[in-house]
Phi, psi and omega in degrees: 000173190257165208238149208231128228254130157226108170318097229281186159262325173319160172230145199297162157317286189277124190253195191110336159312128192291307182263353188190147179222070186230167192279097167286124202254185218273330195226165170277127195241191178299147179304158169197145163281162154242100165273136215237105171243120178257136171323169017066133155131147183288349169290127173312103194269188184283138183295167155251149167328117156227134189226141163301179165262170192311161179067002205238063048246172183283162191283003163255018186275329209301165212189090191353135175155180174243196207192134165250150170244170188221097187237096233251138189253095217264333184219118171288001165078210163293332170102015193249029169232159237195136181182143182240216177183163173206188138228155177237170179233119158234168177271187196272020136253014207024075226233117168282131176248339154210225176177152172255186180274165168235186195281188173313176198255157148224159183267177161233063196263349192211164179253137180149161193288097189289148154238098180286148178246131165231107207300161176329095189249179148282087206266149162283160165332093173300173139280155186307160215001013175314089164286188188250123174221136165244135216244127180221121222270153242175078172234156194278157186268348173245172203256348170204009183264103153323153148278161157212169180187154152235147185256169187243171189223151151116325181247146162035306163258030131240058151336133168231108177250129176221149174302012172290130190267094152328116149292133194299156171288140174254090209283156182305180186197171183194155186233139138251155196261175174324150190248133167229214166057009192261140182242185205289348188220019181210161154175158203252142197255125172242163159196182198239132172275120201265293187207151165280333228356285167248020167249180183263325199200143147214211185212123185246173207206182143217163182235138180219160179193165171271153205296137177051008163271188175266036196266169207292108185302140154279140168231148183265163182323098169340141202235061208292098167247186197222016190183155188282179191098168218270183174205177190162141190209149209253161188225133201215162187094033191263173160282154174272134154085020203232139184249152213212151130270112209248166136226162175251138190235127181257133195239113164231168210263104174194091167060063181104189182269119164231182196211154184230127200241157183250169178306155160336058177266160166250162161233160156254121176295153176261159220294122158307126155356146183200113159267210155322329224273331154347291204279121188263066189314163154359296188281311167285023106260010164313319177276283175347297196277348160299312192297300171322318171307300175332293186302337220228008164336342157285332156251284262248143199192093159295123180268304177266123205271359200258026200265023158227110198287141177202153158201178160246113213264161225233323175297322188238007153082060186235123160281144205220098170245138190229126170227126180251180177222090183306352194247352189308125185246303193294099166260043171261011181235310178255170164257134220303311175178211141171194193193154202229142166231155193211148176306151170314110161130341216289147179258138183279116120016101166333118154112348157321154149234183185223153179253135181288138200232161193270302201254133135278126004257190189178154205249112204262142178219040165228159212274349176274124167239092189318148146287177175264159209346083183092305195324128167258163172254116191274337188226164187309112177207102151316102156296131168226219182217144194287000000 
């Protein structure tokens, strides 16, 4: 389809523009200004810039026709200016190859959206990174008085709509696979490279994090490839006994770095060998969580030493450990307790934490149990009845 243009806020690679050097880009981006001050004199000076990125359009695209511009005048300033517009096809240093004529003159005496027509060119067969630049030319109506103005940048009305035809981009693609090989603290990760699509090379990866959290992705070491087909990588330093969510992620080069990601999949890592030494009763994690509290009197400030509750509930065969803090006063800053329940046997993970909660007690069902502020839990701990 022919492709429509937007006068960016960026500012381009390539400079030479008297008031501006900026990048036209492919989608609409938040509104921005240009603020515009012109030399004094009735003559016309060297213009400023919007240029695509490289390659943009491809070199068989360009395509007998005129190109409108769009220029919206958000502040007229002294009202004492006057633009015109053109366009050129340069190469990726930006080296002019060819220019249209250029359109009619308007003033910018008033605010509001101008549309320039740039008559009708014949453009050639471009080259391999040849872009589009449209020059936009700017003079003041007095012989020794500036213009000044501002123009907006980024939406609708500062459109370049032209007869060049895009081709849809054909972007690499990558499906992910099954995680197989998995240990207590690693597993090896696949995918399948789907396509290369309009690149030569790109470069792939994967991202893991434990499942449904917010945490930060781990990605394992980039890859470089050149031809489709599978790939698999180990991804290690995990939790035991913790379910992880992957993706395969593809990285390739097109007016910057971009990337195309495969769905989502999961695993659960396996449980580690547990001796005697393991196994934690009630009471010993009751005192575990008195030491956290303990540790951490700066957000938490006990008043009441009796503040850790455990039972067994006998209806869902549930240990219920509760810890509240009755003297807690500030509550627009700290929080009340919380307490967590998990079935008879059921096991914490290393490296787990547990979340501090609003209501005591109140009942968590997600497979992550947080510490109180940051603190992990280092060994291995099986509920069991005292």
């Amino acid at each position: 389809m022919s492709a429509i243009f937007y006068l960016g806020s960026t500012n381009s690679d390539l400079t030479g523009g008297r008031e501006f050097s900026k990048y036209l880009e492919e989608n609409t981006e938040t509104a921005g200004t240009i603020d515009l001050t012109i030399p004094s004199g009735t003559a016309y000076g060297d213009p400023s810039y919007a240029f695509t990125r490289e390659s943009i359009p491809l070199n068989d695209n360009w395509e007998t026709g005129s190109i409108t511009v769009k220029v919206n005048i958000t502040d007229a300033g002294n009202a004492r200016g006057f633009m015109k517009v053109s366009a050129s096809r340069i190469n990726s240093t930006g080296t002019v190859q060819e220019t249209s004529a250029e359109s009619g003159e308007q003033a910018l005496d008033i605010t509001g959206v101008l549309t320039f027509s740039i008559p009708s060119m014949t453009w050639t067969s471009g080259n391999v990174g040849d872009r589009l630049r449209i020059n936009y030319y700017f003079r003041s109506n007095h012989h020794n008085q500036p213009a000044s103005g501002t123009i907006e940048t980024g939406t609708t009305n500062t459109a370049v709509e032209t007869p060049i035809v895009i081709d849809p981009f054909d972007a690499p693609s990558v499906i992910t696979q099954a995680a197989d090989n998995i240990q207590e603290t690693s597993a090896r990760l696949n995918m399948n490279v789907e396509s290369l699509g309009a690149v030569d090379t790109a470069d792939v990866f994967f991202e893991y994090r434990v499942r449904d959290s917010s945490d930060v992705w781990s990605a394992t070491t980039k890859t470089q490839v050149t031809a489709v087909g599978s790939h698999n990588d180990t991804a290690s330093g995990l939790l035991e006994h913790v379910e992880y969510e992957f993706k395969a992620v593809i990285e390739y080069e097109r007016s910057g770095t971009q990337r195309e990601e495969g769905s989502l999949l999961y695993f659960t890592t396996n449980k580690g060998a547990k001796s005697d030494s393991d196994m934690c009763t009630i009471s010993s994690i009751e005192t575990h969580i008195s030491t956290l509290i303990a540790a951490n009197d700066t957000i938490i400030t006990m008043l009441d030493t009796s503040y850790v509750t455990s039972g067994i509930s006998s209806a869902t065969d549930t240990i219920v450990l509760t810890v509240i803090d009755e003297g807690v006063q500030d509550t627009a800053d700290l929080l009340v307790g919380y307490s967590i329940e998990r079935s008879v046997g059921t096991e914490f993970a290393p490296g787990e934490e547990w979340d501090v909660i609003a209501e005591v007690p109140a009942k968590m069902d997600y497979p992550r149990v947080p510490t109180l502020s940051g603190e992990t839990i280092d060994e291995h701990i099986l509920l069991t009845t005292d």
